[in-house]
N, C-alpha and C positions, 0 to 999 in steps of 0.2 A: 712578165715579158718586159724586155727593157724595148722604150719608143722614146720618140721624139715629142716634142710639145713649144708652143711657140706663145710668151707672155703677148696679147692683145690688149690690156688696158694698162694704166699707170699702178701704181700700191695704194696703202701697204698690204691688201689683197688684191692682187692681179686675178685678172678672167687668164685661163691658158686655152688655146685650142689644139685637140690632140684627136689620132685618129678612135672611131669606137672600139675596132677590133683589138686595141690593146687593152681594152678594160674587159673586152669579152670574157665572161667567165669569173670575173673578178668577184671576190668574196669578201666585202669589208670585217668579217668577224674573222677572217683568218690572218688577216697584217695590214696594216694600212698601206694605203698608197701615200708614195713617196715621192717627190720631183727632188732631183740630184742638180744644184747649178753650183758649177765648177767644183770648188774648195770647201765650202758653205758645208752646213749641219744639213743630212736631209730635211725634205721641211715636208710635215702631213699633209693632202690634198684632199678635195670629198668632189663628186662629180655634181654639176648643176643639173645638167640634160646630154643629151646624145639621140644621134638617128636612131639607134637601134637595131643597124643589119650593116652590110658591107655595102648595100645602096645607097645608104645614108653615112659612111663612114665618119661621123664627127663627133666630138665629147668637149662637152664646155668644164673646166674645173677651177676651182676657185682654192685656192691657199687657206689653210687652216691659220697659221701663223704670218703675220707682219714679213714682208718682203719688203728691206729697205735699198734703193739704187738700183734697182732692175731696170733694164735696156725694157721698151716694151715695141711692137710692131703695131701700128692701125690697122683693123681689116681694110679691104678696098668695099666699096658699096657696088663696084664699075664689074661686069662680068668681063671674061677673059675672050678672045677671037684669035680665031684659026689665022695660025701667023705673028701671034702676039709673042715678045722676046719676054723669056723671064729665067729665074733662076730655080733650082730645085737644094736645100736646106735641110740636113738632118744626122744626128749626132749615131755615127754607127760605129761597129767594131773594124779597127784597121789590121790589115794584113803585117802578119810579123811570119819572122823565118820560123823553123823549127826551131834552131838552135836559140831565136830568143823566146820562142814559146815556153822552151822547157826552164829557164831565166824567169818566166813572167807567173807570179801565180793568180792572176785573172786575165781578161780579155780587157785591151784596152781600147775606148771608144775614143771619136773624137768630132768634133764637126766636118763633114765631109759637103763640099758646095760642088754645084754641077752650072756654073755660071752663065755658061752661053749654050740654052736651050730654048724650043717655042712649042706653042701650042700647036695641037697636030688635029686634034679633034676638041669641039665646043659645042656641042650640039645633043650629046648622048647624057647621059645621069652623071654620070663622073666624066670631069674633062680627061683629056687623053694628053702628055707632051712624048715627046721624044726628049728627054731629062732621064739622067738615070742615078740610082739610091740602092743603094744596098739595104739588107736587112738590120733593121733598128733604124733607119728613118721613117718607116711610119710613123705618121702624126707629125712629120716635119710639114716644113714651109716651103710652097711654092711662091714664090716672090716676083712684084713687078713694080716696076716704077710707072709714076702719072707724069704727065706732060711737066710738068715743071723739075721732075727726078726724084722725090721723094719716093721712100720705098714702100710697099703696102705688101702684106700678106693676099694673097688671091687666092690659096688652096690647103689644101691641108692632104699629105700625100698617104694616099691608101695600100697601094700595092703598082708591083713593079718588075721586068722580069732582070734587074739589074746589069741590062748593058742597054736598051734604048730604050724601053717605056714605062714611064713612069703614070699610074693613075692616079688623078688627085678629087676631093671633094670642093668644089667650088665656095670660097668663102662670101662670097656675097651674098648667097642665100643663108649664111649667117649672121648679118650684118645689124637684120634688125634683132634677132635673139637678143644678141650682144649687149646692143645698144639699152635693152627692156630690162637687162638684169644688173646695169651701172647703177 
């Protein structure tokens, strides 16, 4: 399954947070998993921890190989509220014609941002936005900025019916994970 994943610490192994369901099923003796950034060799990944169901949709993974100059995002420790502006972040397949479909021989992805969205629900297992993601942004980034504008990861996106809502796992109840396995 191709997903999204969002580097949360600095190198030259970075922590990534990505949704569970995309390792659901996952069998390391059949191929390794892979993180694809941009141009780059793929580079092997092994997972830390993860919820383990789609209530808990989140997976910690850590780089097999040295990642040198990677952009990385802070989680936020701050939970999110109904009304909070944020962004919704994840790298999916874009809409091409037929005519260049039959031109293309893969599907080509790309970062797709949903930038002026808010949270709509805060209070349930998984937050709720009215942000929307197509399929392969799972395990992207819901993103917010803190009073001074810096930007923080706050969710890690689960599912969605790709035109207003978008469900996310809240990152802050990952925060101390995180911090325990630097």
């Amino acid at each position: 399954e191709h997903c999204s994943a969002t580097s949360v610490t600095p190198g030259p192994h970075p922590i990534f947070v990505t949704a569970w369901h995309c390792l659901d099923g996952y069998d390391a003796l059949l191929r390794p998993m892979l993180l694809t950034i941009g141009q780059r060799e793929p580079v092997p990944m092994r997972v830390l921890a993860s919820g383990g169901s789609m209530s808990a949709d989140w997976a910690l993974l850590r780089t097999d190989e040295p990642i040198e100059h990677l952009h990385w995002i802070p989680l936020s420790a701050d939970p999110l509220h109904i009304g909070t502006k944020i962004s919704a972040a994840g790298i999916a397949p874009i809409e091409i014609s037929s005519d260049q479909r039959a031109r293309t021989p893969s599907t080509q992805r790309r970062l797709l941002i949903h930038a002026e969205c808010e949270v709509t629900d805060a209070y349930s297992n998984n937050g709720i936005s009215n942000c929307v993601a197509r399929p392969g942004a799972s395990g992207g980034a819901i993103l917010s900025r803190t009073d001074s504008g810096s930007v923080r990861l706050s969710g890690v996106i689960s599912a969605g019916d790709g035109e207003s809502v978008v469900l996310y796992y809240p990152a802050d109840a990952l925060f101390r994970r995180v911090q325990s396995l630097r």
